[in-house]
N, C-alpha and C positions, 0 to 999 in steps of 0.2 A: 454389183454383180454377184451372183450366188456361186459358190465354190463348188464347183460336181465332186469335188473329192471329200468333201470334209467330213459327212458324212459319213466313207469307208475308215475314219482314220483310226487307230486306237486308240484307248483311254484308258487301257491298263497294260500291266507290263510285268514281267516277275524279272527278278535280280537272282543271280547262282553267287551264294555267297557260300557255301559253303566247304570250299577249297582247304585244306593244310595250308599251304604257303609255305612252305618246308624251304625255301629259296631264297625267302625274304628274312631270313632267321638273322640275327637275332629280335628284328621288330617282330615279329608273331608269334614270341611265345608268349605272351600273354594277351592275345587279341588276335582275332581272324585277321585274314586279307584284307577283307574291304575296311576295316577298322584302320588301317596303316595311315598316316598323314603324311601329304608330300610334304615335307618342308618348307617352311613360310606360308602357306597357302592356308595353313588355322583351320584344316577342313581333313574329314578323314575321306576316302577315294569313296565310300555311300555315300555321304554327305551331297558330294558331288553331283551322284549320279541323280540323286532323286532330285534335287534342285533343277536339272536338266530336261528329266523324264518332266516334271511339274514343268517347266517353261514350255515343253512341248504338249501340252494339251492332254496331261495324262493324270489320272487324278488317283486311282487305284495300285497301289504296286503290294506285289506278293514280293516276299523275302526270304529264298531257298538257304538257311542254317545249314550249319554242320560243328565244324572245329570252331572251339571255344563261343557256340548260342548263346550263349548268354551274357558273356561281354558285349553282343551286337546288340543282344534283345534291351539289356538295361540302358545301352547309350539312344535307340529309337524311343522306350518310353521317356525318357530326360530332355530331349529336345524336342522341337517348335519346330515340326516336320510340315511341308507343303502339300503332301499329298497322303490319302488317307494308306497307312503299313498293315498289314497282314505278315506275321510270321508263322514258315512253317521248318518243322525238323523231324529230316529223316529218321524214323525207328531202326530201319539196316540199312545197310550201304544200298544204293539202288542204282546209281551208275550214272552217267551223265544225263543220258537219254533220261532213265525211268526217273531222275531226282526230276528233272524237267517237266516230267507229266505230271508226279505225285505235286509239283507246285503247280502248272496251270490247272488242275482243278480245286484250287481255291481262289481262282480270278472268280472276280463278282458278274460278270459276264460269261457266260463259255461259249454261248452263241455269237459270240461278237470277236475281231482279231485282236491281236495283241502284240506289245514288245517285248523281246527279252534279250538281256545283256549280262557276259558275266561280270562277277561280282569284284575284276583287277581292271579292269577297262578306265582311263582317260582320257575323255572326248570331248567334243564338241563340234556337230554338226547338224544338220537340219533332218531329225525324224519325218517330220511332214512330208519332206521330200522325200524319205525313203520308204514313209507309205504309199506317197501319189506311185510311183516305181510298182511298187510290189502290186497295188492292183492295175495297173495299167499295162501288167504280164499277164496278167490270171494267174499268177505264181499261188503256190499254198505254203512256201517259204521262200522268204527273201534274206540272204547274208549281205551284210555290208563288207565291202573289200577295202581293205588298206595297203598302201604301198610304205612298209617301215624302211627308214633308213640305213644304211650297210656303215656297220660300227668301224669300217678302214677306209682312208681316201682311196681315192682308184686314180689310174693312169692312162688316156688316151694317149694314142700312138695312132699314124700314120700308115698307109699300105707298105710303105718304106724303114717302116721297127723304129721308126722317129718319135720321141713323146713330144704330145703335141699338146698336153695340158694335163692340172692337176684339179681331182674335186675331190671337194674334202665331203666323206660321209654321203654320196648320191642314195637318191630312195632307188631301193630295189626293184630290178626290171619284174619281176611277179608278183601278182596283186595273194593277199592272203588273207584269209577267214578273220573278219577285225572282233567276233565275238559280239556284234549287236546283232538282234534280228528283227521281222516283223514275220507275225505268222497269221494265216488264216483260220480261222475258229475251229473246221476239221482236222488241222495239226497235231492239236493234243493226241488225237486218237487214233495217229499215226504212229505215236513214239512208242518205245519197247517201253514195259512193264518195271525191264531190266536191263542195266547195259547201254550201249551207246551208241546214241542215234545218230552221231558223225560215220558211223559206217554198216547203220541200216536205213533207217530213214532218208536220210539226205542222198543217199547214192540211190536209192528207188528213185526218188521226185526226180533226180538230175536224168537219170533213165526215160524216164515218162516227161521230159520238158517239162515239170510243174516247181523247179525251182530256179531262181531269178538271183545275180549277182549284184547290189549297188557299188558301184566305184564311191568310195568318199571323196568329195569336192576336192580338188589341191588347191593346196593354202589352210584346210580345217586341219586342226589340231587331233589326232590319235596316240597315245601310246596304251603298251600293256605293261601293267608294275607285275614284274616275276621276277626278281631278285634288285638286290638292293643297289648293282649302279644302276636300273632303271628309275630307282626312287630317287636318286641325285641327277640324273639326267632329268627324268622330268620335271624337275624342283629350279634347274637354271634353265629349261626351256620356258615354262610357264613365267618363268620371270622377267625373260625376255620377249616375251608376251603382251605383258605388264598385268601377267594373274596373281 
């Protein structure tokens, strides 16, 4: 049977690697963000991603440089990459929004949609599925939501101030922006020039019904590395995993 979606799906995708990481110190002073290795996992958090983006049907990815390019740029030409790399780096700071457009215009497609994730993201869920989603909105951006876990156990009680149980660590009643997206090929040239299209872009579309929320499946694996007990959390999560 012929897939009516497959055809909408992407096959490229730009990465925001270009972050400080000022958080994760002392792992990044000598290598970006996405350079960082979880521990035991013999992979750095790119590594990762593009092995991912490649499982999902994606063969193109741009690479948004910043702090320290060129430790990124030499470890992409060194290894046996899945999917074909485009690096690019900012001349001035341009902002989230505009670093974002200055990279999807070197996708090899620009008439066609595309992924993008930032460059501290560990994941693993079904893109496919959150393309089928984005077009079966008419969405012109789709965020994926994640529900992170709350770093204290919490305490149920009763209408009677009775505790009535302990959970250790519950995911959070609010779902929040997990940093992947899918966008429709007129996106690019919706984003500011300059600046940050978390609070031009994305608040138009949500105004006008043209952007669309995915829920990440419960049970797929999310986290975000910004400081380093997120690098030892995720390091004995995945391991209980068996990543």
């Amino acid at each position: 049977m012929t897939d009516p979606h497959a055809a909408s799906r992407p096959v490229q995708a730009v990465i925001l690697a270009g972050g400080q990481g000022s958080r994760l110190r002392p792992y990044t002073d000598d290598r970006p963000k996405p350079m960082v290795e979880i521990p035991g996992t013999g992979t750095p958090i790119i590594g990762h991603q593009l092995a991912w983006l490649a499982e999902e049907g994606v063969t193109d990815v741009v690479v948004s440089c910043g702090h320290l390019a060129e430790v990124l740029q030499k470890w992409l030409d060194a290894t046996d990459l899945p999917v074909r790399v485009t690096t690019v780096v900012e001349t001035e700071p341009l902002g989230r929004g505009g670093g974002l457009r200055y990279a999807a215009e070197h996708l090899p497609h620009p008439d066609k949609p595309w992924y993008a994730t930032n460059g501290d993201i560990w994941t693993r869920f079904s893109l496919r599925d959150l393309a089928d989603f984005h077009t079966e909105r008419d969405a012109v951006a789709t965020l994926a939501l994640a529900r992170p876990r709350i770093p204290w156990g919490t305490v149920k009680t009763d209408g009677f101030g009775h505790v009535t149980d302990f959970i250790e660590a519950p995911p959070m009643p609010y779902e929040v922006n997990a940093g992947v997206y899918v966008f429709s090929a007129e996106f690019a040239k919706l984003l500011p020039e300059r600046g940050d299209h978390e609070r031009t872009t994305f608040p138009r579309l949500a105004r006008e019904r043209r952007l669309a929320g995915f829920p990440i499946p419960q049970g797929a694996y999310w986290r975000a590395i910004d400081t380093a007990k997120d690098l030892s959390e995720a390091a004995r999560e995945l391991a209980a995993l068996g990543h």
